[in-house]
Backbone as CSV, one residue per row, in Angstrom:
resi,resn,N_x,N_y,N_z,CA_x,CA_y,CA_z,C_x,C_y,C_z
1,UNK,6.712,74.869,56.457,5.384,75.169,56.947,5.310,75.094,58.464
2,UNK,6.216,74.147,58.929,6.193,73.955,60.725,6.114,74.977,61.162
3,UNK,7.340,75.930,60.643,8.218,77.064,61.573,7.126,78.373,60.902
4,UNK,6.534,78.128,59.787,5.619,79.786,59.578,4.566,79.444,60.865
5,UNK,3.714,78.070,60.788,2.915,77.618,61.928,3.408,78.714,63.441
6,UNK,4.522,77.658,63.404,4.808,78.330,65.194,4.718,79.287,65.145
7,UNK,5.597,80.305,64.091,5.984,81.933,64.206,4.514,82.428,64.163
8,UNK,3.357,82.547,63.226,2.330,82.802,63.228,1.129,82.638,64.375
9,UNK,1.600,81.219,65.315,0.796,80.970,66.707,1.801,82.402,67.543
10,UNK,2.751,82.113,67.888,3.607,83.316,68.293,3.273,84.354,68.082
11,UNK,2.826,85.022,67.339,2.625,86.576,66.960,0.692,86.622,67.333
12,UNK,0.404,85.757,67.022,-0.892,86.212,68.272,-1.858,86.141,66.498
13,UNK,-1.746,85.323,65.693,-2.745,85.474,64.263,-3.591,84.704,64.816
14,UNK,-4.920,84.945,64.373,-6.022,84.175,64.487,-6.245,82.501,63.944
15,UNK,-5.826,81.489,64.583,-6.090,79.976,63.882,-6.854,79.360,63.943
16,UNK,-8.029,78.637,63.086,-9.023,78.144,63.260,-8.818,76.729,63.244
17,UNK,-8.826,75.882,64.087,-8.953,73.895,63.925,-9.578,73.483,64.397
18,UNK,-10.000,72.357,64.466,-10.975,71.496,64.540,-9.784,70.229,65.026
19,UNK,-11.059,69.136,66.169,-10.686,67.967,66.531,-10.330,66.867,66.164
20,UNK,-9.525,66.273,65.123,-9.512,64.655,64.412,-9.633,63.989,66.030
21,UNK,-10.341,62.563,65.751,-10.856,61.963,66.775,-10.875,60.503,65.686
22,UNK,-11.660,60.606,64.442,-11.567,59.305,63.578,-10.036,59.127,62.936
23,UNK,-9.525,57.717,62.884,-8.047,57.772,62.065,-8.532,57.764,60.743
24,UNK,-9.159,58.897,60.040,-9.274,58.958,58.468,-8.457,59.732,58.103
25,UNK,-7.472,59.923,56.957,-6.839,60.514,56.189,-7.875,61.591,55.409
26,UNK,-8.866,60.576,54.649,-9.730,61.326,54.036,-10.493,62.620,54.826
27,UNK,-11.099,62.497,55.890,-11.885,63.812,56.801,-10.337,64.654,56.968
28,UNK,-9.272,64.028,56.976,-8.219,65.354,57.288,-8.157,66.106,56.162
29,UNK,-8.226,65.456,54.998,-8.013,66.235,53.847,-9.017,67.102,53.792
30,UNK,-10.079,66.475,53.645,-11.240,67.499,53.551,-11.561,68.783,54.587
31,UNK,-10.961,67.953,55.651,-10.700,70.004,57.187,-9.573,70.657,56.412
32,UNK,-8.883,69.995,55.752,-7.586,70.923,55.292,-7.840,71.781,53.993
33,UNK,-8.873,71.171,52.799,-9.265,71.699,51.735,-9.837,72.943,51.960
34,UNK,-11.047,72.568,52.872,-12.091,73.363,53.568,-11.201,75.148,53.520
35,UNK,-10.126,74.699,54.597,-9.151,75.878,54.838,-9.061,76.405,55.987
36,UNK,-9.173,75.041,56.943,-8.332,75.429,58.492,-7.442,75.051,58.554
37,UNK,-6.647,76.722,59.321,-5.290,76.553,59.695,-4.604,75.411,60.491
38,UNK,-5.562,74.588,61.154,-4.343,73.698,61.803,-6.090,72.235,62.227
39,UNK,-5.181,71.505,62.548,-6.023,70.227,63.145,-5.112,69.475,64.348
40,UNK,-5.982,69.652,65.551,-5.624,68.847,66.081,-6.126,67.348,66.425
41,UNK,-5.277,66.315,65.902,-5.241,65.296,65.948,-4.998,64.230,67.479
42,UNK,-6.060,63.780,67.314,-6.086,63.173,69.082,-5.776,61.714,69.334
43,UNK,-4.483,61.787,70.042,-3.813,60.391,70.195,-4.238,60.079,71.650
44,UNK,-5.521,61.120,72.617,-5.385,60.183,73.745,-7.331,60.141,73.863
45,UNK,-7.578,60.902,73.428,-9.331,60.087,73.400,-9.825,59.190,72.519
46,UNK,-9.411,60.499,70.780,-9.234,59.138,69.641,-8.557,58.087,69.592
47,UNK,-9.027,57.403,68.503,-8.623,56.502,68.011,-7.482,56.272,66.961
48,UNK,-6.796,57.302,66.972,-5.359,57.451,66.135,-4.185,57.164,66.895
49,UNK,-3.630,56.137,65.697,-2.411,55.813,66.835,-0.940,55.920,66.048
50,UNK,-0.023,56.200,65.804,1.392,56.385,65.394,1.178,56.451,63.524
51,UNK,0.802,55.517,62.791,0.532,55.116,61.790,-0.731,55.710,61.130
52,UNK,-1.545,56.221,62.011,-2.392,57.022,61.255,-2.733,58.484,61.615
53,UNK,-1.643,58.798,62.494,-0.545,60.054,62.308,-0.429,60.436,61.111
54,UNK,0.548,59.538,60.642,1.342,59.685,59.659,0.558,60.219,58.794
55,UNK,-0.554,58.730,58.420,-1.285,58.697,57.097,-1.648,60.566,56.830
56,UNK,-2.758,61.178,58.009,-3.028,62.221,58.367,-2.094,63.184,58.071
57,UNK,-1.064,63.207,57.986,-0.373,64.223,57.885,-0.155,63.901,56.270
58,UNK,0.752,63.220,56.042,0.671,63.136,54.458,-0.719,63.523,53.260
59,UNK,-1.749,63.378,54.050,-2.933,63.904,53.186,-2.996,65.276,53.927
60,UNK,-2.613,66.103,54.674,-2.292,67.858,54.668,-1.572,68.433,54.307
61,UNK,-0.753,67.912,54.203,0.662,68.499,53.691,0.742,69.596,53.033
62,UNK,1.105,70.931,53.319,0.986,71.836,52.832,-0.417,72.579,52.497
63,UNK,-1.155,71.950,53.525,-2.332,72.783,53.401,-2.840,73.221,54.632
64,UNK,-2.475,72.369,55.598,-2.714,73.205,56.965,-1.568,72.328,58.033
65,UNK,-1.683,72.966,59.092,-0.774,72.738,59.943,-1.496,71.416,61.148
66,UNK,-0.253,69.985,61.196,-1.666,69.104,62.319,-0.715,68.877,63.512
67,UNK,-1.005,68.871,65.185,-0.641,69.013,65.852,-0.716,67.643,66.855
68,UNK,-0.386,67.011,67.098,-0.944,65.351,67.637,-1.114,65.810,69.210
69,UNK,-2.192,66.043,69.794,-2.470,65.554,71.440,-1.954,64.049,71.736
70,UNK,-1.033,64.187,72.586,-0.106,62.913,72.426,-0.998,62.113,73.852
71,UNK,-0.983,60.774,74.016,-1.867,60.104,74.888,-1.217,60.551,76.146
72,UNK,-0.078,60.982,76.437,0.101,60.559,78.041,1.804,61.593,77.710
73,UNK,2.148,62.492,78.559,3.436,63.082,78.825,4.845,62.085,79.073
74,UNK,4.648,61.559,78.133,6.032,60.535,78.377,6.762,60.625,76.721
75,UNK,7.899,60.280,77.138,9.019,60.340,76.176,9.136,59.838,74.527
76,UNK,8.396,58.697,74.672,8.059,57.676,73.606,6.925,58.595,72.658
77,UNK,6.107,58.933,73.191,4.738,59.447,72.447,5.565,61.236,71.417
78,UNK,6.496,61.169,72.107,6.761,62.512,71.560,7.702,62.045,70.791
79,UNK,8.534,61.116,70.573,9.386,60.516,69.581,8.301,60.135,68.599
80,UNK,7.823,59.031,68.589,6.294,58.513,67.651,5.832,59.938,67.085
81,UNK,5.100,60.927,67.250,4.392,61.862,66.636,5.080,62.668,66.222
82,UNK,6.651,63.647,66.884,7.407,64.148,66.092,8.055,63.845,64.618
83,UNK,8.127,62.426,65.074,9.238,61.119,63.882,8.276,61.654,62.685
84,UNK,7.097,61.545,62.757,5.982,61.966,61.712,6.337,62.702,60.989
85,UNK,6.573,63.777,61.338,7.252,65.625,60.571,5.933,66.379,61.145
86,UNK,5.069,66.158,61.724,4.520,67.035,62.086,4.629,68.439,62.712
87,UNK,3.802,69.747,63.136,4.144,70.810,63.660,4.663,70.794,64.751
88,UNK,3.543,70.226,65.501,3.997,69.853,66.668,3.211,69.229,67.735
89,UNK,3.286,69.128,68.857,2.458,68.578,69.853,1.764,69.553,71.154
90,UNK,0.612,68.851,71.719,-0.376,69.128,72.660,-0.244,68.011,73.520
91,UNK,0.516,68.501,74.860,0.546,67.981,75.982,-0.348,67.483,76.941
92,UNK,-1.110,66.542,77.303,-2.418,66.793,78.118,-1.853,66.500,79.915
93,UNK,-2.786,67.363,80.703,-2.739,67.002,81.986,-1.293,67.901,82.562
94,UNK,-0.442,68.720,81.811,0.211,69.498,82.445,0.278,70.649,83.712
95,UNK,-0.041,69.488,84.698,-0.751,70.343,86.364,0.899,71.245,87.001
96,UNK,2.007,71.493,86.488,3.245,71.617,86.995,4.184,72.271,86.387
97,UNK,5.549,73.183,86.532,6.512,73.342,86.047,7.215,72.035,85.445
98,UNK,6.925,71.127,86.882,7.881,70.137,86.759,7.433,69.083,85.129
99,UNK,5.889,68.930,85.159,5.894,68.156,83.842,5.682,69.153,82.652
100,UNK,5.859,70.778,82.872,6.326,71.537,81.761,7.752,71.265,81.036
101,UNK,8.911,70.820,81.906,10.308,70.685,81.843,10.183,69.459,81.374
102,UNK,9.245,68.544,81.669,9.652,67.061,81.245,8.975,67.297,79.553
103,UNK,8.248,68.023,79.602,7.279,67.744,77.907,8.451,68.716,77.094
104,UNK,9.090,69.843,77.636,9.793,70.596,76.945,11.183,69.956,76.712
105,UNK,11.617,69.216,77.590,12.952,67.952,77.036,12.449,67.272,76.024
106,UNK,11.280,66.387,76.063,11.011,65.449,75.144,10.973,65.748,73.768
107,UNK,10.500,66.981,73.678,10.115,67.860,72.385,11.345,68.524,71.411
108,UNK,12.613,68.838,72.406,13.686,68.995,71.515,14.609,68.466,71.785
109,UNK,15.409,67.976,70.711,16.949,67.565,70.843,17.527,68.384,71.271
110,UNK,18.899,67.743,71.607,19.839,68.497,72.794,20.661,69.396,71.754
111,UNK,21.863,70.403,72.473,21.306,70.325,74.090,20.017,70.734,74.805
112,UNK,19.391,71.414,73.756,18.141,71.681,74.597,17.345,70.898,75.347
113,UNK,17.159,69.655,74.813,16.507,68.471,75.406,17.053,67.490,75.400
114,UNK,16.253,66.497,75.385,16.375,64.910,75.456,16.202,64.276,73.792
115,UNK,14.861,64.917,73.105,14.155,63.869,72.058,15.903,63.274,71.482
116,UNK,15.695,62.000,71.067,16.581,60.957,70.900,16.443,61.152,69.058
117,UNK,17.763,60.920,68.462,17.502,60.959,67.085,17.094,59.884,66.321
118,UNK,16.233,60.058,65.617,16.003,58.896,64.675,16.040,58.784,63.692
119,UNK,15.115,58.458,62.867,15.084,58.095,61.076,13.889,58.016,60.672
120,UNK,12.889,58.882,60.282,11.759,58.434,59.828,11.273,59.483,58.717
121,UNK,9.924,59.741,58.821,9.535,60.903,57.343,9.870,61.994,57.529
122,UNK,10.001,62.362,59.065,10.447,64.032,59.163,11.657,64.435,58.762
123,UNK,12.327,63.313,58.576,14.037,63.397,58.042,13.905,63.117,56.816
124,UNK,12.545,63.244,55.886,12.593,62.776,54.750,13.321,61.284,54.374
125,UNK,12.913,60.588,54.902,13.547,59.241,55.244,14.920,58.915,54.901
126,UNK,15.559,60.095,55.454,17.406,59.833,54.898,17.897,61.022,54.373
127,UNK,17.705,61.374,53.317,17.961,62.379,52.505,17.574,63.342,53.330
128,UNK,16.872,63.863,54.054,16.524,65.117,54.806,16.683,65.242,55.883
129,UNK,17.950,64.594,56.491,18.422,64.074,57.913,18.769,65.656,58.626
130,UNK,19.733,66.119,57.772,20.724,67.242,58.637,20.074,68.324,58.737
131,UNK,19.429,68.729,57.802,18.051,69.995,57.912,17.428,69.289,58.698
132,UNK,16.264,68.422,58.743,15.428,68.539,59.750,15.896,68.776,61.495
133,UNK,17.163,67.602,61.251,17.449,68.156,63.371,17.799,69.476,63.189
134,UNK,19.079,70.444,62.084,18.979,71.576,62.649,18.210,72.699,62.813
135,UNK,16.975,72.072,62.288,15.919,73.391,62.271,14.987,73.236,63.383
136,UNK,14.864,71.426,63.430,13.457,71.174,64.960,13.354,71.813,65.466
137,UNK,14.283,72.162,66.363,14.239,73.104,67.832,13.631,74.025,67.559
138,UNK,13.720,74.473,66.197,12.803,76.020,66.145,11.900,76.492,65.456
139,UNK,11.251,75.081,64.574,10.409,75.085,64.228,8.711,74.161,64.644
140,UNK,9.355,73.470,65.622,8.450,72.440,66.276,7.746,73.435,67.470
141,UNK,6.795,73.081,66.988,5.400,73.641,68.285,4.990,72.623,69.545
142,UNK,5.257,73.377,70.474,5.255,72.802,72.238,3.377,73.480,72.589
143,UNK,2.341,72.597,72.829,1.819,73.368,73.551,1.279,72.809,74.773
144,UNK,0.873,73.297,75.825,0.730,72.394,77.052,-0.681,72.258,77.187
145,UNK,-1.180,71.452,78.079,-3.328,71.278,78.174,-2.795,72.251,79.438
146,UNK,-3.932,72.950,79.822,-4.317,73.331,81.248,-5.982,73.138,81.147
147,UNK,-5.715,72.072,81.976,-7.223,71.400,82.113,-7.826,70.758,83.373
148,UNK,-7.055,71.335,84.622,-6.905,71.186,86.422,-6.623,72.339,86.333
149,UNK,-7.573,72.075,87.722,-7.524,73.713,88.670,-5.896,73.753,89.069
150,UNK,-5.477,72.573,89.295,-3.917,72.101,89.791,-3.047,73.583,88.557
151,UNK,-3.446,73.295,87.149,-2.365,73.827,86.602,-3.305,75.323,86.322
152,UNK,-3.906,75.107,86.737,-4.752,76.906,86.587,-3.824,77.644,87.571
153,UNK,-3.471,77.384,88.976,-2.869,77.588,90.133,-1.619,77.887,89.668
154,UNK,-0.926,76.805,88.858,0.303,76.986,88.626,0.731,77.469,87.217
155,UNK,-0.013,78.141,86.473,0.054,78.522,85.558,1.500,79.660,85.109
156,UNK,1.398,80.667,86.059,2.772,81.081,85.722,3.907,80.636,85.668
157,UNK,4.128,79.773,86.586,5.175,78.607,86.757,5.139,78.018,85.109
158,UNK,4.252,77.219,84.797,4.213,76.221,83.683,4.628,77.317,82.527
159,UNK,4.079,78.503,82.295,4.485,79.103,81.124,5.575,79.584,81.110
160,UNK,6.385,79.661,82.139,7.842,80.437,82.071,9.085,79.146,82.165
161,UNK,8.413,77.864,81.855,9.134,76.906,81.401,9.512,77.065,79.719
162,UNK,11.514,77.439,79.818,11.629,77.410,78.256,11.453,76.481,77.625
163,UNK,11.256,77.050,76.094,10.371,75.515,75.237,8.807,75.544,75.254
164,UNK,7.987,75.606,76.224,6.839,76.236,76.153,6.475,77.205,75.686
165,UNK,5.288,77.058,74.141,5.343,77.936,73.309,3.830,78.513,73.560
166,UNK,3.278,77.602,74.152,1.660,78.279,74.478,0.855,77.164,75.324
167,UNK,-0.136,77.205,75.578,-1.429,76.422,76.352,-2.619,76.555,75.427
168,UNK,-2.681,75.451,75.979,-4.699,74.932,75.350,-5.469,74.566,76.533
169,UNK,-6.664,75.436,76.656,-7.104,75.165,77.953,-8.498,74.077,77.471
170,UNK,-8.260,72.896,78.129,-9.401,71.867,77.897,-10.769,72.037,79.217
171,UNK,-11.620,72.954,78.340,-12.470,73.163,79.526,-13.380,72.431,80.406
172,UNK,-13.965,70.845,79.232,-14.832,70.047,79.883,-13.754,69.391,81.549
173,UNK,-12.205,68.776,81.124,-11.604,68.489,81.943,-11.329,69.407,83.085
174,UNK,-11.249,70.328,82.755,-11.157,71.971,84.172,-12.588,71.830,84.686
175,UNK,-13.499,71.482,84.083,-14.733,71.524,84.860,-14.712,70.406,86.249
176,UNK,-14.332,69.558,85.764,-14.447,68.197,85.915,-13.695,68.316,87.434
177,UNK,-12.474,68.811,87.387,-11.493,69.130,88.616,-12.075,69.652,89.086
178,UNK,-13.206,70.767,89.189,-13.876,71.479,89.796,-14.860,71.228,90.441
179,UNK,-15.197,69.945,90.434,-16.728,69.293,90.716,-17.970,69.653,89.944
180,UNK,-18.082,70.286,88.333,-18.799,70.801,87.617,-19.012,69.826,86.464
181,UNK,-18.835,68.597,86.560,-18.115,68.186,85.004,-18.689,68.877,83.709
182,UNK,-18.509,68.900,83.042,-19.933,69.649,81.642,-20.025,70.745,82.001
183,UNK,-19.741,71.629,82.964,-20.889,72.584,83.178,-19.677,73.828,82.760
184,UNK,-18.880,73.584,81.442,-17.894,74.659,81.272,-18.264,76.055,81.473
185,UNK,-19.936,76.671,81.480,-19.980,78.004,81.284,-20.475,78.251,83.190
186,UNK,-20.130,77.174,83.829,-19.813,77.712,85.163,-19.166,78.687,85.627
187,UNK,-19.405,79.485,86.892,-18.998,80.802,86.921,-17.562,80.385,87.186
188,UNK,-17.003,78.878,87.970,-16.041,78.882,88.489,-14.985,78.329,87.422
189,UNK,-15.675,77.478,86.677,-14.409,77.108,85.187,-14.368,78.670,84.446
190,UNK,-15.193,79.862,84.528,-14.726,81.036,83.345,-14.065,81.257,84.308
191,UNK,-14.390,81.770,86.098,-13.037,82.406,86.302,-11.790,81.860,86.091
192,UNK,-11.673,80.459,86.560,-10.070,79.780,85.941,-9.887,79.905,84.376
193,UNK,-10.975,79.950,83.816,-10.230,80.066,82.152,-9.643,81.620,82.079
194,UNK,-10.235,82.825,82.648,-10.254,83.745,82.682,-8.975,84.209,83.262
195,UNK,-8.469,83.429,84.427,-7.018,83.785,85.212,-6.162,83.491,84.075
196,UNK,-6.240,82.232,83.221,-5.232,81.391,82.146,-4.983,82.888,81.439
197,UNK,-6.123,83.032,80.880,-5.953,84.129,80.264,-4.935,85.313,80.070
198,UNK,-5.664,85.842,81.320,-5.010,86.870,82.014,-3.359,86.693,82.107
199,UNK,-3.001,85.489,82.836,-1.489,85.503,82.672,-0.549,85.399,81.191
200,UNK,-1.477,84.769,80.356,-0.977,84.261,79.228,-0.757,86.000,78.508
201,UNK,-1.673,86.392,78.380,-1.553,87.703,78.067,-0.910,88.851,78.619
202,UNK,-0.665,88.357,79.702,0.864,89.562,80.370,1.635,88.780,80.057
203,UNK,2.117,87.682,80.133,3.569,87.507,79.733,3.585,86.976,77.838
204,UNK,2.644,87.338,76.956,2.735,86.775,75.694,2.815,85.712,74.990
205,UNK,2.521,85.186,75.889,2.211,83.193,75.787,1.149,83.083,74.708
206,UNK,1.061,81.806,73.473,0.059,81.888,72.636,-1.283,81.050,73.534
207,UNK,-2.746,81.658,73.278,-3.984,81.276,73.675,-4.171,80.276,73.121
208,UNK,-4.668,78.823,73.449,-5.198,78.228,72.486,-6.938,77.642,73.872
209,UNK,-7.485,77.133,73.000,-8.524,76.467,73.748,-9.689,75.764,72.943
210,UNK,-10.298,74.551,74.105,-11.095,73.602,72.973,-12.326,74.454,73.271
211,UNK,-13.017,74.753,71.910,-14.772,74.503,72.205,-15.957,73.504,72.012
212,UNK,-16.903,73.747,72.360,-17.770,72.907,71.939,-18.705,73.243,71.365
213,UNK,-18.935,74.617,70.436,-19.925,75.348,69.720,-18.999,76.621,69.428
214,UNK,-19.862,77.365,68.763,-19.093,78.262,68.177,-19.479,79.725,69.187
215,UNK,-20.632,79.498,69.353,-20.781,81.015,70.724,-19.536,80.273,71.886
216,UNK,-18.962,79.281,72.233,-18.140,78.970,73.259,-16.673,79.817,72.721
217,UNK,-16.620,79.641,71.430,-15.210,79.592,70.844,-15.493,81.334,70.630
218,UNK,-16.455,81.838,70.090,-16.311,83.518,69.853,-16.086,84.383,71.405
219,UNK,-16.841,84.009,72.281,-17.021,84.327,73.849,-15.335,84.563,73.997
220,UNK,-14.011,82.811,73.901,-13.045,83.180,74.508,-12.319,84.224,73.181
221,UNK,-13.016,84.180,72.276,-11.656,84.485,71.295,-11.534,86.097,71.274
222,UNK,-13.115,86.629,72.130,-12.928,88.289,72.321,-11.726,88.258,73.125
223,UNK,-11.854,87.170,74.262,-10.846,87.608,75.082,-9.506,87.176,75.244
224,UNK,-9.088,86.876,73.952,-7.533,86.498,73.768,-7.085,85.535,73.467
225,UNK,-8.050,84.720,72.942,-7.953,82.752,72.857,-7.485,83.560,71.442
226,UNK,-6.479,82.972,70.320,-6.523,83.218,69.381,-6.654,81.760,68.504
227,UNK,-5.798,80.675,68.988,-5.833,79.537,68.374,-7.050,78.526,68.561
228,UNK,-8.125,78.818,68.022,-9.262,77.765,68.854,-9.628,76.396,67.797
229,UNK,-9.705,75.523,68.612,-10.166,73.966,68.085,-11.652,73.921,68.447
230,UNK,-11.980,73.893,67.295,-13.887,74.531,67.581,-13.856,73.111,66.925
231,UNK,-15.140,72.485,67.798,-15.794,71.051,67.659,-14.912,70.054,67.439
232,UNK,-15.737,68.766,66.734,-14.792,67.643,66.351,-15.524,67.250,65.052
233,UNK,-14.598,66.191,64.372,-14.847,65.540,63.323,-16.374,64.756,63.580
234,UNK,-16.453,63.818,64.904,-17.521,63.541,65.101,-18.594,63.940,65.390
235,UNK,-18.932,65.497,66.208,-19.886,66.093,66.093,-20.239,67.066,64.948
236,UNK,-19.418,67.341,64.017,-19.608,67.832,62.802,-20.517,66.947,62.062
237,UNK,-19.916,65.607,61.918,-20.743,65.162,60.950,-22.144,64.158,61.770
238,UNK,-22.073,63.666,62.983,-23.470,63.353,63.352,-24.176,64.624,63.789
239,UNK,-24.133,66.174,63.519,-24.902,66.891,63.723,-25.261,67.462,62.351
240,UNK,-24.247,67.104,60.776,-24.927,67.258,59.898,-25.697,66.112,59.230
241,UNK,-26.033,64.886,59.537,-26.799,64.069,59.378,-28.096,64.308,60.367
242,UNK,-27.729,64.694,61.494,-29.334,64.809,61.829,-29.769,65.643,61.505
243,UNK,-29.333,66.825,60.944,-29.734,68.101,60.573,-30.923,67.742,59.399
244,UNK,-30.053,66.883,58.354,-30.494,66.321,57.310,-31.649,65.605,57.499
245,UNK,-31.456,64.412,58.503,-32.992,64.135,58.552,-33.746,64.865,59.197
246,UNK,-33.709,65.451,60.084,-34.747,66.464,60.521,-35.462,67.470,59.553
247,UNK,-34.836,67.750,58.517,-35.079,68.599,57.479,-35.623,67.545,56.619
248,UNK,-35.555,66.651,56.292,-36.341,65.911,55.241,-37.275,64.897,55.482
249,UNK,-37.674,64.940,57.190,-38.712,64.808,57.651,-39.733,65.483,57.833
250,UNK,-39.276,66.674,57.910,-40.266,68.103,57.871,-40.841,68.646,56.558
251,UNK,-40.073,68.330,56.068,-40.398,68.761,54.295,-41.792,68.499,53.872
């Protein structure tokens, strides 16, 4: 399922996910029943940490694809969330070639990279040792944040790092670099989302990007976003509880 994932982000198919932010197994199952293609799972705002990774992934399994936003571009976090068996990972804060090359070592074993071998569920804890390393490299999904004007600037650079399989542009954080914080439908965060764009789409790089409503997420997806993470677990469900009481106050 990893490697249809990647090949399918690759070819430019339309993916719909949503934010994990709570460490429940249960809300993953239920985004996965539902029937979105992928979830990304957040190891640096949420509250999920190595172990409820895991849990998370074992309740999708074969029903959608989950991707861990790893807390911080360092070596360890990409051992921890790969070890999982997951698809793959979301880089945050990638302002550079240079920490494109460092997230794209971490992510595969050599020689392509660095990631260090281990022993855990993605190896089927033993028994599934020699398949899983020889397939990683090409079935594990790399994607980078561009979420600074820093890596808006350097964007061609960062995508023509091999191993880099696509970008997710985090727009509240691009605002934020901008002196806008919140104000994503600023003229000056669309033009930088708009440049991302633009390059990603001449050189065939996969689109990904967060929204925060669904007119945010249709707006980029005319224009080439194909992979979008529309909302979160937590505004899903405290906006269908107030919905609820608002409606059965009115009644």
């Amino acid at each position: 399922m990893d490697a249809n994932f990647r090949r399918k982000m690759i070819a430019g198919e339309t993916l719909l996910g949503t934010v994990l932010g709570i460490p429940s197994p249960e809300l993953a199952e239920i985004c996965a029943g539902a029937g979105l293609d992928w979830l990304f799972v957040d190891m640096e705002h949420g509250q999920i940490d190595a172990l409820g990774l895991q849990r998370i992934a074992q309740a999708t399994k074969g029903k959608c694809a989950c991707l861990a936003r790893l807390p911080v571009n360092e070596d360890i976090w990409f051992k921890k969330a790969l070890d999982v068996g997951i698809a793959g990972v979301i880089v945050p804060l990638v302002n550079s070639a240079a920490d494109a090359r460092r997230a794209a070592a971490s992510s595969k074993y050599p020689p392509m990279g660095t990631r260090s071998v281990g022993l855990a569920r993605a190896h089927g804890y033993g028994p599934g040792f020699k398949e899983y390393v020889e397939q990683a490299n090409e079935s594990t999904t790399l994607i980078v944040q561009i979420e600074h004007i820093r890596a808006v600037e350097n964007v061609e650079e960062i995508i023509a790092v091999p191993g880099v399989d696509g970008v997710l542009v985090g727009p509240f954080d691009l605002s934020a670099s901008l002196g806008v914080p919140g104000k994503v439908d600023d003229p000056r965060v669309t033009a930088a989302i708009d440049r991302v764009a633009q390059v990603c789409l001449s050189r065939g790089t996969a689109l990904s990007i967060f929204a925060g409503d669904l007119g945010f997420a249709r707006r980029w997806m005319a224009r080439g976003f194909h992979m979008l993470a529309v909302t979160s677990d937590m505004t899903l469900f405290s906006q269908a509880v107030g919905g609820m009481i608002r409606e059965m106050k009115e009644a």
